[in-house]
C-alpha positions in Angstrom: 27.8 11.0 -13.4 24.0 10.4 -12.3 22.0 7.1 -13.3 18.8 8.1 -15.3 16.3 5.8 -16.7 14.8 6.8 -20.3 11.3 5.4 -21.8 11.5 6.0 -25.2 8.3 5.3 -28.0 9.9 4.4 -31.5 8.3 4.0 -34.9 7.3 0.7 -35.2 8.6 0.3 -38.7 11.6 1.5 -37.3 11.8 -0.9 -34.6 11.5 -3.9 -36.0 15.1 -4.1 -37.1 16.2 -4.1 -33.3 19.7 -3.1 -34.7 18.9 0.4 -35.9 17.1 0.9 -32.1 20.3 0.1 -30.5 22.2 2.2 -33.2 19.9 5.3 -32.7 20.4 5.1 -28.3 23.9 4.6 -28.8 23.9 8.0 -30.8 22.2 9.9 -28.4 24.1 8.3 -25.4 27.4 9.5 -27.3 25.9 13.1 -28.6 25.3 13.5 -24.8 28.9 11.7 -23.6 26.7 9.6 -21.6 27.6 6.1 -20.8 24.8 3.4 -21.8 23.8 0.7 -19.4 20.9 -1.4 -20.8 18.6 -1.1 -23.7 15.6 -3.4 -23.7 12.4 -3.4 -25.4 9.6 -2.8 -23.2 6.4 -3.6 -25.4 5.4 -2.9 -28.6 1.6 -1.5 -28.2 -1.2 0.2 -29.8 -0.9 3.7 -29.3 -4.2 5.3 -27.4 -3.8 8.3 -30.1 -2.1 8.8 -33.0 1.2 10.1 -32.8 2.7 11.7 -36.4 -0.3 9.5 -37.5 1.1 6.3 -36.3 -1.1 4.1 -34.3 1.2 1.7 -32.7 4.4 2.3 -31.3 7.3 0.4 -29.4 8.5 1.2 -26.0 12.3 1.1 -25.6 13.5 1.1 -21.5 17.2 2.6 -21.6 19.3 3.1 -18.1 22.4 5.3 -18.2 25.2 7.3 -16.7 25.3 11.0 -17.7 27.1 14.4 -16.2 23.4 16.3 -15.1 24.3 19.3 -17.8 23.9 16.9 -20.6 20.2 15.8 -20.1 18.3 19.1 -21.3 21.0 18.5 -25.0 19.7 14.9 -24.9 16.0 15.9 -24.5 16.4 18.5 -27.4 18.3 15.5 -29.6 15.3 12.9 -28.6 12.2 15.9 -29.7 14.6 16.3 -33.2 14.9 12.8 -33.7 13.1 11.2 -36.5 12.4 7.4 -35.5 11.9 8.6 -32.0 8.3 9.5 -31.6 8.1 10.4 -27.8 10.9 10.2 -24.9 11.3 10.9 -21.4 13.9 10.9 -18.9 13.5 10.2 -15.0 16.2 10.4 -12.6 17.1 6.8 -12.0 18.2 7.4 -7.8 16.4 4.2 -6.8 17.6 1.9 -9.6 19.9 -1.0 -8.0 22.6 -2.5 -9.7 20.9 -5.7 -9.4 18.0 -4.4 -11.0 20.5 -3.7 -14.1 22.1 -7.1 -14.3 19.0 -8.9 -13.9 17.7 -6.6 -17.1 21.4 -7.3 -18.7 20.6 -11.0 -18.5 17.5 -10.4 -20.2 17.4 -10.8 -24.1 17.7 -7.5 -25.0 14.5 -7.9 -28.5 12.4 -9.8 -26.3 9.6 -7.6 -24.6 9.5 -7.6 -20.9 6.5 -8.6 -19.0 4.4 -5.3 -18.1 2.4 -5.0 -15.1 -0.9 -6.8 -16.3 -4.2 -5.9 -15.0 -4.4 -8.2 -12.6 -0.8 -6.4 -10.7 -1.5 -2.9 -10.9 1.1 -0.8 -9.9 -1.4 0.5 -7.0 -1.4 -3.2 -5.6 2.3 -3.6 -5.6 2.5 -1.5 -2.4 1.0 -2.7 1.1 -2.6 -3.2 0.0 -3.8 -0.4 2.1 -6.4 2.0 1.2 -5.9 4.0 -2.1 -3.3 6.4 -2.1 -4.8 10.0 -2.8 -4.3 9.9 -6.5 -6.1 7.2 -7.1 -8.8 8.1 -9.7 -11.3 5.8 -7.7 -10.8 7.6 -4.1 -13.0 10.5 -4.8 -14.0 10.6 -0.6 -11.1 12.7 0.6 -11.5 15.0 -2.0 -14.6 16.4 -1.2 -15.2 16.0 -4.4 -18.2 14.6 -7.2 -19.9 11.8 -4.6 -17.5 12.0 -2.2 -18.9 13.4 1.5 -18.6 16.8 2.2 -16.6 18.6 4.9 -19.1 20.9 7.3 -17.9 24.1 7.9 -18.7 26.7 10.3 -19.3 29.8 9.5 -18.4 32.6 12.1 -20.1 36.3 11.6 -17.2 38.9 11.0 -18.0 40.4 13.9 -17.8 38.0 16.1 -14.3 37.9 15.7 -13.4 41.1 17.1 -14.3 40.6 20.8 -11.5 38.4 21.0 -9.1 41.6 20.4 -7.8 43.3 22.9 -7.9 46.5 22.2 
């Protein structure tokens, strides 16, 4: 069995009772036979659409154990599920086991604390130059106001002298 790390977005209505969250993960985990790790809730948030017109939403962070066949069933169970508004399911390779005791030791209704704007997920790395997809670095691309590559342009025929014929 493979670790896997879920983000799911729940009705807020829903989510307020933090019960019927756990209740609703813990069917999924057993529709799939997959073995829950941690459930936390992540932030509840206003939505930047509406969503089955619901404007706010709360995040849900789930890591568990599941056999690799099970994950496209869970997927399908997550789309059909009512409360569940949006889900997605990474592969969780990189997670340590520290990482999930230290978010077991967390109070499982109180929201974690999200990167804010002043730690941006960009900055956590080694403060080098922006990585390629950043939406500010526009100057590799050759893009909109970015410099532009010269090319040279070589007549067809000039090409052909080369060959040895």
């Amino acid at each position: 069995m493979r670790r896997y790390e879920a983000m799911f977005l729940f009705d807020n209505a829903f989510a307020r009772d933090w019960h019927n969250v756990t209740q609703e993960v813990q069917r999924l985990m057993d529709r799939a036979g997959a073995q829950l790790e941690v459930c936390v809730k992540f932030d509840e948030r206003k939505l930047a659409y509406e969503i089955q017109k619901r404007k706010r939403g709360t995040y849900v962070l789930v890591y568990f154990k599941s056999p690799t066949d099970k994950i496209t069933a869970m997927e399908r169970d997550i789309v059909l599920s009512e409360p569940i508004l949006r889900g997605m399911i990474l592969s969780g390779v990189g997670v340590s086991d520290e990482r999930i005791a230290e978010l077991k030791a967390h109070p499982a209704e109180q929201p974690l604390s999200p990167l804010g704007p002043e730690m941006r997920r960009d900055d956590a790395f080694d403060g080098g130059p922006p990585r390629r997809g950043d939406r500010f670095d526009r100057g590799d691309r050759g893009g909109r106001g970015g410099p532009r590559e010269e090319i040279e342009v070589v007549p067809v025929g000039a090409l052909d002298d080369d060959i040895d014929a």
